[in-house]
N, C-alpha and C positions, 0 to 999 in steps of 0.2 A: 255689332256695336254693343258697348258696354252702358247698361241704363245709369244712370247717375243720380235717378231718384224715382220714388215710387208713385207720384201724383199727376205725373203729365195727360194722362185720358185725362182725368175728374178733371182740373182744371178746366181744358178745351169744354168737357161736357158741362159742369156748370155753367159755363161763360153763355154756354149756347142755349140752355134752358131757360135762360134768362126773356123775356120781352117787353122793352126789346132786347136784344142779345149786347151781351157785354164786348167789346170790340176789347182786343191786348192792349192798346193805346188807354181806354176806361179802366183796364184792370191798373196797369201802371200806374195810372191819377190816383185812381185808389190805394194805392199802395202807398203813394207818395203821402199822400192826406197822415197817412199812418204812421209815417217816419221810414218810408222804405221806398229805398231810391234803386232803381235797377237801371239797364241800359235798353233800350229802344227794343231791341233783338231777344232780350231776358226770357220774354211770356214763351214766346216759341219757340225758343232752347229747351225750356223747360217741356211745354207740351210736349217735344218732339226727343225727350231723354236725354237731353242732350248738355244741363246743363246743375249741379248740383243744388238743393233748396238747404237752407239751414232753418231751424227748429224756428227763428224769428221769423223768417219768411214764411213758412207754413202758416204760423196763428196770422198771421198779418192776412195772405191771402184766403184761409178760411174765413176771416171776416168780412172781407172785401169780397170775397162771393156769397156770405150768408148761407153758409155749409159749415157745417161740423169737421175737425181735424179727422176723428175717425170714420166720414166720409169720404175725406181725399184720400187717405188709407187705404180705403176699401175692406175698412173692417168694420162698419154698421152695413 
């Protein structure tokens, strides 16, 4: 399978370092709060490569998990 972006672990693993742990559904809310509206299925496309993030979406959910873009990277 063809990845379709580069953040799907950090995601999942921020989500979960969280306590308590950020549920997809909480990310989504967050997201929404932010001006960023995805579909139900979104978080776990994504975790699972499945689904492509654009540059807005990136800063939106770096904020929404309180991580650095060049943490979802994996270049810090």
């Amino acid at each position: 399978m063809k990845m379709k972006n580069l953040i799907g672990d950090r995601v999942r693993e921020a989500r979960h370092r969280r306590n308590p742990k950020i549920t997809q559904l909480d990310l989504l809310a967050r997201l929404a709060i932010r001006g960023i509206y995805m579909e139900s299925t979104s978080i776990s496309k994504i975790e699972s490569y499945k689904r492509p993030v654009t540059d807005i979406e990136l800063v939106a959910i770096a904020e929404a998990l309180n991580v650095s873009i060049l943490w979802l990277l994996k270049k810090e």
